[in-house]
PDBQT receptor file of N, H, CA, C and O in Angstrom, charges set to zero:
ATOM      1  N   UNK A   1       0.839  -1.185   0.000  1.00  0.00    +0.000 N 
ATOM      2  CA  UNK A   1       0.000   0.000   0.000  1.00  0.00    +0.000 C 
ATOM      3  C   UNK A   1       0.886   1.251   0.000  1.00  0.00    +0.000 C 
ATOM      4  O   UNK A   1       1.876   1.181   0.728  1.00  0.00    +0.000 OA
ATOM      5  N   UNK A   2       0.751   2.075  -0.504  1.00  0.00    +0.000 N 
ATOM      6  H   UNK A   2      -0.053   2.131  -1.096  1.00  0.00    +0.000 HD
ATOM      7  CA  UNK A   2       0.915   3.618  -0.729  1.00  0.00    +0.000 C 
ATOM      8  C   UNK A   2       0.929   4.240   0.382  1.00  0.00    +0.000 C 
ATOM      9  O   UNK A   2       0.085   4.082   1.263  1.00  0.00    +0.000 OA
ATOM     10  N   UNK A   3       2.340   5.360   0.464  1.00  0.00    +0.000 N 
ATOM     11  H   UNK A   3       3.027   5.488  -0.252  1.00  0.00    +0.000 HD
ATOM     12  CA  UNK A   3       1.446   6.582   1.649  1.00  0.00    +0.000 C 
ATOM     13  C   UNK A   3       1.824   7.387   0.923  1.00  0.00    +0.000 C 
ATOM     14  O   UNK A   3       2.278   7.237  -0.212  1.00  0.00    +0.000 OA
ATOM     15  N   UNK A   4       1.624   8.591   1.693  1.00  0.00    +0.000 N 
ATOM     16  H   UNK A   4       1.256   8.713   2.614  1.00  0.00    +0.000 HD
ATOM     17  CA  UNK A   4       1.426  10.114   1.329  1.00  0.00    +0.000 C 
ATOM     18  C   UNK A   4       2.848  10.285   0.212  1.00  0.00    +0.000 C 
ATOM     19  O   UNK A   4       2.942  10.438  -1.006  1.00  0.00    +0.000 OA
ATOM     20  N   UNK A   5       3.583  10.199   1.044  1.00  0.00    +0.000 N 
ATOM     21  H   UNK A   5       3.507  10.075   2.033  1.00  0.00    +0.000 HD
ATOM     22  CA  UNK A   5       4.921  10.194   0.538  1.00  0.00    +0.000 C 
ATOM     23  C   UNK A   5       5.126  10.191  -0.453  1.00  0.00    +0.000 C 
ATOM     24  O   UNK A   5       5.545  11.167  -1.075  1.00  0.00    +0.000 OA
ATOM     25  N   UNK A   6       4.787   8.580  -1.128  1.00  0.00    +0.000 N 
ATOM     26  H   UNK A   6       4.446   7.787  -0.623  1.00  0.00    +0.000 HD
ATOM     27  CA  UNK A   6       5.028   7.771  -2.474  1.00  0.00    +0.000 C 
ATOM     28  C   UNK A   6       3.948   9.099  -3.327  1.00  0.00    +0.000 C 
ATOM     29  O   UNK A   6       4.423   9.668  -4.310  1.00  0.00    +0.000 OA
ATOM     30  N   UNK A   7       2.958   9.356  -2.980  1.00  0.00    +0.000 N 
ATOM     31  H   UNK A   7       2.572   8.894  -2.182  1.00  0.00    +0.000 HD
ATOM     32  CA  UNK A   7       2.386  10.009  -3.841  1.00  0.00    +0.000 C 
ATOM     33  C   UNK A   7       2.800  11.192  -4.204  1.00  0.00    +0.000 C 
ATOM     34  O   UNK A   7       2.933  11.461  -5.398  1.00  0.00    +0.000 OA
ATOM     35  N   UNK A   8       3.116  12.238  -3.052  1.00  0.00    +0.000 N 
ATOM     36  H   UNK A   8       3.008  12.019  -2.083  1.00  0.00    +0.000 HD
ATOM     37  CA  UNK A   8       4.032  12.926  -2.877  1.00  0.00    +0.000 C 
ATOM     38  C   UNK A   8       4.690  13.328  -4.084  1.00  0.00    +0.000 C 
ATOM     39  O   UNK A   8       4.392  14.264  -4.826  1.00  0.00    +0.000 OA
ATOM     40  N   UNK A   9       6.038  12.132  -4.228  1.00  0.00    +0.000 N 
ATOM     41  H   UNK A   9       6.281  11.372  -3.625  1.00  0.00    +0.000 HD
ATOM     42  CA  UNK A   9       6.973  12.134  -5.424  1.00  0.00    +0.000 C 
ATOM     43  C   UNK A   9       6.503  11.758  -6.324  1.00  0.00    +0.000 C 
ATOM     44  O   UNK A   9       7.130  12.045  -7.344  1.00  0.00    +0.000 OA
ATOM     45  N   UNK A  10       5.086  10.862  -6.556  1.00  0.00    +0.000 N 
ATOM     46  H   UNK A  10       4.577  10.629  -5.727  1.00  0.00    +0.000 HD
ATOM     47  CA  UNK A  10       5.080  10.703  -7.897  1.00  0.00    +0.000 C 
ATOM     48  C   UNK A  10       4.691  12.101  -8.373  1.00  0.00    +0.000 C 
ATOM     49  O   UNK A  10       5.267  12.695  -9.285  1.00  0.00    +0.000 OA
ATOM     50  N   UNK A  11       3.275  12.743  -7.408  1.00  0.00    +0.000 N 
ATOM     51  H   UNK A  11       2.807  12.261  -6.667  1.00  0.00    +0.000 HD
ATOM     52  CA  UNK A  11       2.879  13.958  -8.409  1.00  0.00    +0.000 C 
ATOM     53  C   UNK A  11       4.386  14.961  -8.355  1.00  0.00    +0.000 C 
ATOM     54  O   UNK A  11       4.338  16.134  -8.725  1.00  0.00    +0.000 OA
ATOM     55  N   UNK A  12       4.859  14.732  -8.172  1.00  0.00    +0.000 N 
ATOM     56  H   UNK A  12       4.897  13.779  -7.872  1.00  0.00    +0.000 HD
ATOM     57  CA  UNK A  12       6.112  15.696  -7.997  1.00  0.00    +0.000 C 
ATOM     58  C   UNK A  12       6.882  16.097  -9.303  1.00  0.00    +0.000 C 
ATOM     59  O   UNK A  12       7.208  17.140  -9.869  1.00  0.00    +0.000 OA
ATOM     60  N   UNK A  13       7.057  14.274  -9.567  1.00  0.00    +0.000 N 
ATOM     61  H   UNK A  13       6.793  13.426  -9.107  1.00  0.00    +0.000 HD
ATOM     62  CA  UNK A  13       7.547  14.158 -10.966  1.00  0.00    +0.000 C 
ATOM     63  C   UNK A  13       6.977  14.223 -12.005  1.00  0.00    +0.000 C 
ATOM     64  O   UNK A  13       7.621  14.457 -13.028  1.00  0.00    +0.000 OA
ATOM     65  N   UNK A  14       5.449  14.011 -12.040  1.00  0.00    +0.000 N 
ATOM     66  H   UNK A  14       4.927  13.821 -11.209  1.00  0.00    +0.000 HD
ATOM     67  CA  UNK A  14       4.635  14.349 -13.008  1.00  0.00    +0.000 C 
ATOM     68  C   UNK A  14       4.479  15.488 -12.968  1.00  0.00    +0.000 C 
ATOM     69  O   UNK A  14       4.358  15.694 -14.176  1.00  0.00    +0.000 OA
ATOM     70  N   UNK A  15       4.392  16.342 -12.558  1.00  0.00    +0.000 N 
ATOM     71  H   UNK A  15       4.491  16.174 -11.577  1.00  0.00    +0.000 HD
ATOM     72  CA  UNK A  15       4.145  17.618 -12.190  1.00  0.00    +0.000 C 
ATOM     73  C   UNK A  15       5.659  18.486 -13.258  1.00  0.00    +0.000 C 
ATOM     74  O   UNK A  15       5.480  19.222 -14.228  1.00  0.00    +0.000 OA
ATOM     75  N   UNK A  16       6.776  18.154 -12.777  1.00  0.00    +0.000 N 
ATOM     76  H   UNK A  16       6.922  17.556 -11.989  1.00  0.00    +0.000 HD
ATOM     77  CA  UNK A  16       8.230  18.076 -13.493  1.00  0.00    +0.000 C 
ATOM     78  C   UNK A  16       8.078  18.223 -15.542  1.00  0.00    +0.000 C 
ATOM     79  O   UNK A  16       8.244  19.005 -16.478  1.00  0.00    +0.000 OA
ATOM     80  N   UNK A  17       7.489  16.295 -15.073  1.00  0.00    +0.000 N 
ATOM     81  H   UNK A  17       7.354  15.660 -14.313  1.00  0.00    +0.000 HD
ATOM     82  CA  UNK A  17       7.631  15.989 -16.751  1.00  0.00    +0.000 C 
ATOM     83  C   UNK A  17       6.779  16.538 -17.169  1.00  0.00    +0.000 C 
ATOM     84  O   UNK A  17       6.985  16.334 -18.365  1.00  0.00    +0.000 OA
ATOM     85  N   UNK A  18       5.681  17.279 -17.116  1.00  0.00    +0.000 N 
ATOM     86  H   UNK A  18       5.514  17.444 -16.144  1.00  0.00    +0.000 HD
ATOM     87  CA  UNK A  18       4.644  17.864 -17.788  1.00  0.00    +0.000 C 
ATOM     88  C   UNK A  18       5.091  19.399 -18.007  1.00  0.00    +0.000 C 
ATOM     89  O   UNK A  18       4.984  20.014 -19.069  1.00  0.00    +0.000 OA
ATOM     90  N   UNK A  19       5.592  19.879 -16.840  1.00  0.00    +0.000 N 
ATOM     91  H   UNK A  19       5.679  19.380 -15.978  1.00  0.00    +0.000 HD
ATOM     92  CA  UNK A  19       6.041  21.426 -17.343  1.00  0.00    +0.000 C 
ATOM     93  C   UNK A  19       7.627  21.273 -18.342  1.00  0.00    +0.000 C 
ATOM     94  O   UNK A  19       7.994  22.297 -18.918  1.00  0.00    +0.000 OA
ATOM     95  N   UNK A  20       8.402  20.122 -18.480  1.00  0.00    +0.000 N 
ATOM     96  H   UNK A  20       8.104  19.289 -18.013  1.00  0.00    +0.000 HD
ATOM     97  CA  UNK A  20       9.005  19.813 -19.665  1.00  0.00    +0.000 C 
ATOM     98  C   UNK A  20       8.767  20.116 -21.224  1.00  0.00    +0.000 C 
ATOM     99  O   UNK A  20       9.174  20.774 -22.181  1.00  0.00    +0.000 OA
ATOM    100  N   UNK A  21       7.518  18.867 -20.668  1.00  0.00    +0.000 N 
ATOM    101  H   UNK A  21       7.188  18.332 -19.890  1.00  0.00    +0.000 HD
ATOM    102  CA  UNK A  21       6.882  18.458 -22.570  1.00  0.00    +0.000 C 
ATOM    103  C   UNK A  21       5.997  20.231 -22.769  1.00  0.00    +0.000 C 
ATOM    104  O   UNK A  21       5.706  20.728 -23.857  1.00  0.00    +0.000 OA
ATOM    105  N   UNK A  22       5.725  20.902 -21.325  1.00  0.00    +0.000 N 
ATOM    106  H   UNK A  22       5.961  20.498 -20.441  1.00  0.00    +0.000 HD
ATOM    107  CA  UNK A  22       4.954  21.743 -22.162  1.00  0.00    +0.000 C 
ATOM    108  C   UNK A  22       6.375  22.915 -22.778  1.00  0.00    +0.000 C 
ATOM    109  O   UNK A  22       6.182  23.387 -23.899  1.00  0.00    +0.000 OA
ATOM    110  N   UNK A  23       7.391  23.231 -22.223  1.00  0.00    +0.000 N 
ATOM    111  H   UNK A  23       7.547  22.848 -21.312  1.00  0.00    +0.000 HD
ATOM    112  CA  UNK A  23       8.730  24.303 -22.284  1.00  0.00    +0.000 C 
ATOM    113  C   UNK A  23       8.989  23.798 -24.138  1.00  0.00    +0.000 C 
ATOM    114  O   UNK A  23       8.960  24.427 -25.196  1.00  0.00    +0.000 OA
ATOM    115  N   UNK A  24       9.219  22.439 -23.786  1.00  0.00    +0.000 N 
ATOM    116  H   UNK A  24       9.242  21.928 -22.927  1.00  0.00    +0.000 HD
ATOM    117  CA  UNK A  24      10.137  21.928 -25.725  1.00  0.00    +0.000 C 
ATOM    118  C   UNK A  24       8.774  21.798 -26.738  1.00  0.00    +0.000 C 
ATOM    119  O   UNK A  24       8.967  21.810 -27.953  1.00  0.00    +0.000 OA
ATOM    120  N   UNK A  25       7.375  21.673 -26.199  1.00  0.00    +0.000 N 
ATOM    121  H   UNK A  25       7.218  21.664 -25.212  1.00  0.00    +0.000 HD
ATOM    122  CA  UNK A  25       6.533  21.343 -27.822  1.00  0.00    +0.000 C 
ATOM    123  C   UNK A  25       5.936  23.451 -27.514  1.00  0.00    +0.000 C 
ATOM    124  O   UNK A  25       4.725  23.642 -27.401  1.00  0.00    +0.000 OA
ATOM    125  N   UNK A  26       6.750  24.510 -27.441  1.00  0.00    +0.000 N 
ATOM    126  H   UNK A  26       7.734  24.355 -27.533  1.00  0.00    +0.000 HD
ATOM    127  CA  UNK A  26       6.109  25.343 -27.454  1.00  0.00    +0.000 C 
ATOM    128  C   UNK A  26       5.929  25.753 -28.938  1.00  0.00    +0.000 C 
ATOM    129  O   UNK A  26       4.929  26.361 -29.319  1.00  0.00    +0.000 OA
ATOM    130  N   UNK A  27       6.876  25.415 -29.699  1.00  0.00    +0.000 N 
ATOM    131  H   UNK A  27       7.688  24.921 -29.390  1.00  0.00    +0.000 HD
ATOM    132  CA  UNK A  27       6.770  26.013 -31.228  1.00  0.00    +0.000 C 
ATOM    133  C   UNK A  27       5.534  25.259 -31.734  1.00  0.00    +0.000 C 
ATOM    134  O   UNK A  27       5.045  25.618 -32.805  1.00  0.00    +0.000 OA
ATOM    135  N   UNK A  28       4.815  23.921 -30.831  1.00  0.00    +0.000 N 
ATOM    136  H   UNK A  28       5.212  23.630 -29.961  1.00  0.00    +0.000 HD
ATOM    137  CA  UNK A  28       3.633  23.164 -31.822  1.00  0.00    +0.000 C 
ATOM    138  C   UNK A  28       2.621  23.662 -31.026  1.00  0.00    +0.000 C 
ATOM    139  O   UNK A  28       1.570  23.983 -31.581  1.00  0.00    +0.000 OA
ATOM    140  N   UNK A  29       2.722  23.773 -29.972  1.00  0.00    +0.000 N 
ATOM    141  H   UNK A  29       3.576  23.512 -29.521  1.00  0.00    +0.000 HD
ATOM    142  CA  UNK A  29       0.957  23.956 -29.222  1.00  0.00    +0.000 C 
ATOM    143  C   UNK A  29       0.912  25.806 -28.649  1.00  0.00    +0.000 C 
ATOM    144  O   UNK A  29       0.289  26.371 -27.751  1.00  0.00    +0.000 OA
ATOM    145  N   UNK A  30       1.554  26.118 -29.323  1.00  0.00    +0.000 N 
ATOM    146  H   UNK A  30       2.061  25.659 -30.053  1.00  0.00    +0.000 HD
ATOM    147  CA  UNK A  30       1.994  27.741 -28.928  1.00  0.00    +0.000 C 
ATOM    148  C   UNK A  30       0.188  28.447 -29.295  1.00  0.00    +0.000 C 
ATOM    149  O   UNK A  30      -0.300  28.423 -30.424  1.00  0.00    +0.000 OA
ATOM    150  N   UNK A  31      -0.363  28.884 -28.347  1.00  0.00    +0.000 N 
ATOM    151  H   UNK A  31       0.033  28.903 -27.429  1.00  0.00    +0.000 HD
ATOM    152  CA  UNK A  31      -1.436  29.357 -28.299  1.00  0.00    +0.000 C 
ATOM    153  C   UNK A  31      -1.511  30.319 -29.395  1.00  0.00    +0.000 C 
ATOM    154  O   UNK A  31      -2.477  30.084 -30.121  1.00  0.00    +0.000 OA
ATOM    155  N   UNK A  32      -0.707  31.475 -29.811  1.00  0.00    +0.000 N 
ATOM    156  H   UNK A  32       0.077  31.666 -29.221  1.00  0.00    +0.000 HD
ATOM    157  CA  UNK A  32      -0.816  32.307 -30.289  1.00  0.00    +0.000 C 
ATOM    158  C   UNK A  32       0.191  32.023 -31.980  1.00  0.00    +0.000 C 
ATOM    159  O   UNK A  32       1.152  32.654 -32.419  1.00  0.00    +0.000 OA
ATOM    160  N   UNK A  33      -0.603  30.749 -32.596  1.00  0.00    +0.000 N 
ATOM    161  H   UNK A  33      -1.384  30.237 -32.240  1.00  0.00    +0.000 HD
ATOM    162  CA  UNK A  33       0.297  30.728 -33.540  1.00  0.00    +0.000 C 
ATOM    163  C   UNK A  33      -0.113  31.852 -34.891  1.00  0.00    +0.000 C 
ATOM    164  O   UNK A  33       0.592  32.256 -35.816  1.00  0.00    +0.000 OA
ATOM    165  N   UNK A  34      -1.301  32.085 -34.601  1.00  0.00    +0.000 N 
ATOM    166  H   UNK A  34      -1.873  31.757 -33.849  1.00  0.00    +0.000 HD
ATOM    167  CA  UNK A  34      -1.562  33.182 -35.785  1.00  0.00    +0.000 C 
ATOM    168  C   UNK A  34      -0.543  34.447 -35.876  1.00  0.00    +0.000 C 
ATOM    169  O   UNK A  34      -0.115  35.019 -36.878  1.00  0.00    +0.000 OA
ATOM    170  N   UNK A  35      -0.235  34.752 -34.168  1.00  0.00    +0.000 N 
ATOM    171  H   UNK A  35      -0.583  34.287 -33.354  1.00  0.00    +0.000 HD
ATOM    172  CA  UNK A  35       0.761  36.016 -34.352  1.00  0.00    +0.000 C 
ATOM    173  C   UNK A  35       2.012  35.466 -35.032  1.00  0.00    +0.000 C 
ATOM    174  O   UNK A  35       2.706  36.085 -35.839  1.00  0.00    +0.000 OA
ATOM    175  N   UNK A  36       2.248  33.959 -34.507  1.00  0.00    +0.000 N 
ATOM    176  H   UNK A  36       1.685  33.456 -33.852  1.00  0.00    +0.000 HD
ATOM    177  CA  UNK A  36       4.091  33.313 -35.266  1.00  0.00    +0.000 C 
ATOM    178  C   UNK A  36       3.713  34.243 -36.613  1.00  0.00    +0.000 C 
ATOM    179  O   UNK A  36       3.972  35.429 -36.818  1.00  0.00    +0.000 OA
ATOM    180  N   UNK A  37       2.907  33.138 -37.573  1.00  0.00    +0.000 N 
ATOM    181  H   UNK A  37       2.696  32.175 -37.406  1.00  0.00    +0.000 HD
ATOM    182  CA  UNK A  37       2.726  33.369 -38.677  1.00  0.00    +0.000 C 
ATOM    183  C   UNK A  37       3.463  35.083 -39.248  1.00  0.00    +0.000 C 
ATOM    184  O   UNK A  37       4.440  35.581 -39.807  1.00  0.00    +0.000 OA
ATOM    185  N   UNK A  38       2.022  35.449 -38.547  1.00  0.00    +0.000 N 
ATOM    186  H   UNK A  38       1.228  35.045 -38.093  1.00  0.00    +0.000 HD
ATOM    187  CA  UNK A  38       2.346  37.076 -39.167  1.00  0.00    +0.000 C 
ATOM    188  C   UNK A  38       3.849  37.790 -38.900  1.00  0.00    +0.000 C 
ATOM    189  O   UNK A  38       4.470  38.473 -39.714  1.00  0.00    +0.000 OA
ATOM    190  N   UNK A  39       4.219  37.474 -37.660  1.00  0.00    +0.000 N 
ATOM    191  H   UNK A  39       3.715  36.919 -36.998  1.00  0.00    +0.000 HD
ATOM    192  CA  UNK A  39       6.025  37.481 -37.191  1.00  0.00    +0.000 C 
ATOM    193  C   UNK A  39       6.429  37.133 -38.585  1.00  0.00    +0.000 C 
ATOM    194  O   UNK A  39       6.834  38.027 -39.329  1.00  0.00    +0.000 OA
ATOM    195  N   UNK A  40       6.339  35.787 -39.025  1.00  0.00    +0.000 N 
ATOM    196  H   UNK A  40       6.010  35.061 -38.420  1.00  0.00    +0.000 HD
ATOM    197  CA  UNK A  40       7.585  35.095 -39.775  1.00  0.00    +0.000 C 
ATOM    198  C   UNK A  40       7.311  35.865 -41.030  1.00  0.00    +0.000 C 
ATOM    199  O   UNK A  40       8.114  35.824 -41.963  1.00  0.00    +0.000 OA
ATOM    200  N   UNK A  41       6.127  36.619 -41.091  1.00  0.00    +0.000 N 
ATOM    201  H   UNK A  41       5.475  36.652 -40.333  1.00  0.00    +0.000 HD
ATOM    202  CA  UNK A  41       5.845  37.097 -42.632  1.00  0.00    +0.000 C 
ATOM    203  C   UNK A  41       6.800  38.440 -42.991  1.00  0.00    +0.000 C 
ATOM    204  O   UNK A  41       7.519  38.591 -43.979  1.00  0.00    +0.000 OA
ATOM    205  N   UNK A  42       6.548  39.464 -41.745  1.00  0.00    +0.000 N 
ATOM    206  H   UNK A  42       5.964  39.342 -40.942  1.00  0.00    +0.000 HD
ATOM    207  CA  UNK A  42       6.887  40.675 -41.317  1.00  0.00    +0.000 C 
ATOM    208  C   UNK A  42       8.645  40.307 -41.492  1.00  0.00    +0.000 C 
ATOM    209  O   UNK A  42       9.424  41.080 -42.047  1.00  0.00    +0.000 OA
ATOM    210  N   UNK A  43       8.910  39.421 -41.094  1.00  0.00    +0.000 N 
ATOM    211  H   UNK A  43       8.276  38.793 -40.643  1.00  0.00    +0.000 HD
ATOM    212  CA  UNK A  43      10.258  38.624 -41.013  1.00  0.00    +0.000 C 
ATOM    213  C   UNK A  43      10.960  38.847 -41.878  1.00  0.00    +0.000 C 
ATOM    214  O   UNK A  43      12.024  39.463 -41.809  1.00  0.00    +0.000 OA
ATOM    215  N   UNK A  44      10.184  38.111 -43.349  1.00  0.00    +0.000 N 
ATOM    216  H   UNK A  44       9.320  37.610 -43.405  1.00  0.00    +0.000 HD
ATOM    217  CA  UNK A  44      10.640  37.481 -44.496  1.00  0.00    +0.000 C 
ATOM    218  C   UNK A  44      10.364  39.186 -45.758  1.00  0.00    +0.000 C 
ATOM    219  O   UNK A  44      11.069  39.525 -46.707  1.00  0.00    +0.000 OA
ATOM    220  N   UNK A  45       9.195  39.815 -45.245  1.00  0.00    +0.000 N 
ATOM    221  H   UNK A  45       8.622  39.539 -44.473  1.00  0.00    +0.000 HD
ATOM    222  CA  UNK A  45       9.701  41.189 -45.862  1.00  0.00    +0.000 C 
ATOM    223  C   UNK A  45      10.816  41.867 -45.447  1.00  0.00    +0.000 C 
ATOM    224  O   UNK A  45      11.560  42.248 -46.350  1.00  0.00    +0.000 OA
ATOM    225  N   UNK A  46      11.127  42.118 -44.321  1.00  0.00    +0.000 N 
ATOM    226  H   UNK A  46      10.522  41.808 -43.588  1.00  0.00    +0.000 HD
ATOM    227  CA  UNK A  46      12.134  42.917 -43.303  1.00  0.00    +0.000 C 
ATOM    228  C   UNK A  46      13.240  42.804 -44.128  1.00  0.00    +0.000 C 
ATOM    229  O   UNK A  46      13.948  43.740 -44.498  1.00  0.00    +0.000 OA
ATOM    230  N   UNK A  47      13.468  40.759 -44.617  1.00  0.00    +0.000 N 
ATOM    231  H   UNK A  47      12.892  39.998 -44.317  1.00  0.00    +0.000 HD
ATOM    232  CA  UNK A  47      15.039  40.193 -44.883  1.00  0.00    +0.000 C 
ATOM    233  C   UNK A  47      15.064  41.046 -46.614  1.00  0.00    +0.000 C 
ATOM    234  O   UNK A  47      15.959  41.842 -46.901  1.00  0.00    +0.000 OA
ATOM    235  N   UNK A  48      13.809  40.646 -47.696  1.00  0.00    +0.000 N 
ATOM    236  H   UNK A  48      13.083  40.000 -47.463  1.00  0.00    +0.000 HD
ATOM    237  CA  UNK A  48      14.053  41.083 -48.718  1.00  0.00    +0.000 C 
ATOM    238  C   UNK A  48      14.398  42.888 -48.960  1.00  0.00    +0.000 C 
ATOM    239  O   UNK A  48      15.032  43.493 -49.824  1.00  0.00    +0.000 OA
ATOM    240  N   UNK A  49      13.776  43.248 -47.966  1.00  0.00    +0.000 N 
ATOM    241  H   UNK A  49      13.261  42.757 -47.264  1.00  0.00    +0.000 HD
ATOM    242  CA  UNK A  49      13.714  44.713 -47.780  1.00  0.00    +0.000 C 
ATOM    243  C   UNK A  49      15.469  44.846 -47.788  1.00  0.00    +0.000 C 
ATOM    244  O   UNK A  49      16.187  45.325 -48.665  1.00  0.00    +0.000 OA
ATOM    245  N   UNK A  50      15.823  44.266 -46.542  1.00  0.00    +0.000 N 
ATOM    246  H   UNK A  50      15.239  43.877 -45.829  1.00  0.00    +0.000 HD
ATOM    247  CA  UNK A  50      17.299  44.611 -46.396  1.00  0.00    +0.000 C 
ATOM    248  C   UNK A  50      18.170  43.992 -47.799  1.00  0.00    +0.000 C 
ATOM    249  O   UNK A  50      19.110  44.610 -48.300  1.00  0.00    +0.000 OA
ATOM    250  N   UNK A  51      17.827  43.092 -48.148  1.00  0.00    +0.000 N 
ATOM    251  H   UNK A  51      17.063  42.590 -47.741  1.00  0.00    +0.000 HD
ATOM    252  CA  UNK A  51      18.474  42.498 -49.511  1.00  0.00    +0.000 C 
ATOM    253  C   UNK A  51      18.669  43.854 -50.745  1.00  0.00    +0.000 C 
ATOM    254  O   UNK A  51      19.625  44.466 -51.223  1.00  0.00    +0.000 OA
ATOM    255  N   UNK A  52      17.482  43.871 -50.870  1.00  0.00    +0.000 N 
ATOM    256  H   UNK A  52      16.706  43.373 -50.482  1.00  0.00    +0.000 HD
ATOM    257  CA  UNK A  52      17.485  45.048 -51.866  1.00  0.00    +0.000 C 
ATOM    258  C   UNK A  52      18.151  46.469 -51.568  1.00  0.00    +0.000 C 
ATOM    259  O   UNK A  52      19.013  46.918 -52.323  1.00  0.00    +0.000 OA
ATOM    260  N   UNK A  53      17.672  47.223 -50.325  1.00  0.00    +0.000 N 
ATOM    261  H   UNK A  53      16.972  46.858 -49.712  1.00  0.00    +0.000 HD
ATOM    262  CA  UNK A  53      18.516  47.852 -49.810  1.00  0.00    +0.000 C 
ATOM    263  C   UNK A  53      20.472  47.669 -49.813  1.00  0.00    +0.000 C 
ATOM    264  O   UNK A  53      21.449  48.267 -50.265  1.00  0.00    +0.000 OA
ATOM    265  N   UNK A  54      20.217  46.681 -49.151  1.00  0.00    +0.000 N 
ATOM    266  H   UNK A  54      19.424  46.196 -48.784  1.00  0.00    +0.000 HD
ATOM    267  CA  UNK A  54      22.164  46.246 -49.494  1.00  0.00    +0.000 C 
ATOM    268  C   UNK A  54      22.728  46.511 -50.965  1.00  0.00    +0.000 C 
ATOM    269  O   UNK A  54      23.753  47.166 -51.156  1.00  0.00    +0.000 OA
ATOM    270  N   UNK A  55      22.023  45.986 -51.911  1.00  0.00    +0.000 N 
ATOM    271  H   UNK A  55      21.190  45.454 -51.756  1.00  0.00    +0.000 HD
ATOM    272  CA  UNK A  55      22.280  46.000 -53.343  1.00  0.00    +0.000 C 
ATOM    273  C   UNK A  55      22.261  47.190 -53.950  1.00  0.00    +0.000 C 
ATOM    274  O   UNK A  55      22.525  47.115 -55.150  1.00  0.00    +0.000 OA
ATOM    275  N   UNK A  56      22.002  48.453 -53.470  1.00  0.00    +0.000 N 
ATOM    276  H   UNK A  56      21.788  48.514 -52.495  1.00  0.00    +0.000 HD
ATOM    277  CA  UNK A  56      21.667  50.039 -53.850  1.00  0.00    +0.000 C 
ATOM    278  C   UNK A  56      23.132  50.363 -54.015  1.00  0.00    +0.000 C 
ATOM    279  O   UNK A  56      23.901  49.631 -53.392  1.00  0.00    +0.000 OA
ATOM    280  N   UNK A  57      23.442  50.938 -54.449  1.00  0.00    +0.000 N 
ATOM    281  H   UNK A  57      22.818  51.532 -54.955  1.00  0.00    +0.000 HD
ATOM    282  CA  UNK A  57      24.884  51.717 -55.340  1.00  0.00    +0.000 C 
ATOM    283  C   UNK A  57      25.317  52.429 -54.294  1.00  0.00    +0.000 C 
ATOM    284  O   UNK A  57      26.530  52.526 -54.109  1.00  0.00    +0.000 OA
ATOM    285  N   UNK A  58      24.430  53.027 -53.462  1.00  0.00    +0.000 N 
ATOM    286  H   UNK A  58      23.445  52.947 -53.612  1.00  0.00    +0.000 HD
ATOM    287  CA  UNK A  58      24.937  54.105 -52.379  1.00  0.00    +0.000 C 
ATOM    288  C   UNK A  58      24.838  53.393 -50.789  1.00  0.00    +0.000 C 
ATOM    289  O   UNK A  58      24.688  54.191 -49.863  1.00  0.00    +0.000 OA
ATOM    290  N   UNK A  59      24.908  52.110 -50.498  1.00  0.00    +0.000 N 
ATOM    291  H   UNK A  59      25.030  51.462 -51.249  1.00  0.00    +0.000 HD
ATOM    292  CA  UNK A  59      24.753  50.794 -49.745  1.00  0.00    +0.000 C 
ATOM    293  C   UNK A  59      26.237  50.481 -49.673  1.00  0.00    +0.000 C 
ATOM    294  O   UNK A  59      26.996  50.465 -48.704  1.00  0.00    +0.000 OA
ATOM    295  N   UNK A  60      26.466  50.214 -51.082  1.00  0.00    +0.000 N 
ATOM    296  H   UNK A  60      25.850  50.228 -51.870  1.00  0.00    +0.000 HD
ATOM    297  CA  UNK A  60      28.225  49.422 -51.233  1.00  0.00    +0.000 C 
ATOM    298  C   UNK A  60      28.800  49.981 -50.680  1.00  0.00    +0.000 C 
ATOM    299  O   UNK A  60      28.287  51.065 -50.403  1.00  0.00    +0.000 OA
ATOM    300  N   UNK A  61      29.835  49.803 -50.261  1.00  0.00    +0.000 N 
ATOM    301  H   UNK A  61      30.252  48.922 -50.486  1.00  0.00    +0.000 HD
ATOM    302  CA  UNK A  61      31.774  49.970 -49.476  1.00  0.00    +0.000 C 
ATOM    303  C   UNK A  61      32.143  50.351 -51.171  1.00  0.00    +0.000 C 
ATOM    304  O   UNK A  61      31.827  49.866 -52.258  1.00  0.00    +0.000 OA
ATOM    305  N   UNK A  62      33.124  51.682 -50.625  1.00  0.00    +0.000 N 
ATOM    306  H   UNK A  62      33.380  52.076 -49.742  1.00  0.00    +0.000 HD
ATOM    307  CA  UNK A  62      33.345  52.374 -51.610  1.00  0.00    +0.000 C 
ATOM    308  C   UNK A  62      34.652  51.467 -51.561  1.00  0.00    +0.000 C 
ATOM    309  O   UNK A  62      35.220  51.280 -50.486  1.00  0.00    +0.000 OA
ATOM    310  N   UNK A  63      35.198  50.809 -52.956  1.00  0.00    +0.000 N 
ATOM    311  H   UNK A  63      34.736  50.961 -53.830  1.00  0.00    +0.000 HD
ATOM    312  CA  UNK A  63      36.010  49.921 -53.382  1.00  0.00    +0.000 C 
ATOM    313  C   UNK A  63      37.615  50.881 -53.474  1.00  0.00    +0.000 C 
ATOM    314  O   UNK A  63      37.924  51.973 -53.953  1.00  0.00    +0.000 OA
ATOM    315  N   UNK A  64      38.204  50.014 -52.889  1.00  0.00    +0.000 N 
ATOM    316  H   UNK A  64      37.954  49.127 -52.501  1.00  0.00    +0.000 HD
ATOM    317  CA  UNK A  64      39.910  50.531 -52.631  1.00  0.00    +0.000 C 
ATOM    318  C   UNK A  64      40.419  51.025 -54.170  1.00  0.00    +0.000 C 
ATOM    319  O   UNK A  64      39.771  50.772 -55.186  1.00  0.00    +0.000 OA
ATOM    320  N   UNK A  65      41.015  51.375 -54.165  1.00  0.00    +0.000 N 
ATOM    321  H   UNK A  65      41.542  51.580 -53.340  1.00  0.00    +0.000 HD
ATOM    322  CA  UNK A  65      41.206  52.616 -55.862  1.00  0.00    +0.000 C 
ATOM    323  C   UNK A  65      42.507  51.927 -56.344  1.00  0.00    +0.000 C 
ATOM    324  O   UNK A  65      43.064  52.310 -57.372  1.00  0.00    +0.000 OA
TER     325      UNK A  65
């Protein structure tokens, strides 16, 4: 039979492994994945934005003579 104790540590450790699995699956069960989305979009303009920008004539390192 069980006492307090034993129970004790088990919820202890369940208690443990559950705030685990919830810390590492945050990128899958992330409540607010509509904002990811729009993040990664805002993201992926930001990068082309800077791409094109970089590539502007007045961007370049003026080249050693």
């Amino acid at each position: 039979m069980q006492n307090n104790l034993d129970m004790i540590v088990v919820l202890s450790l369940i208690e443990e492994r559950e705030a685990q699995v919830r810390r590492t699956n945050l990128l899958v069960s992330e409540p607010n994945a509509g904002r990811r989305r729009v993040r990664r979009w805002i993201g992926r303009w930001l990068v082309r934005f800077g791409t094109r920008l970089a590539g502007e004539p007045a961007m370049r390192p003026v080249r050693a003579r």
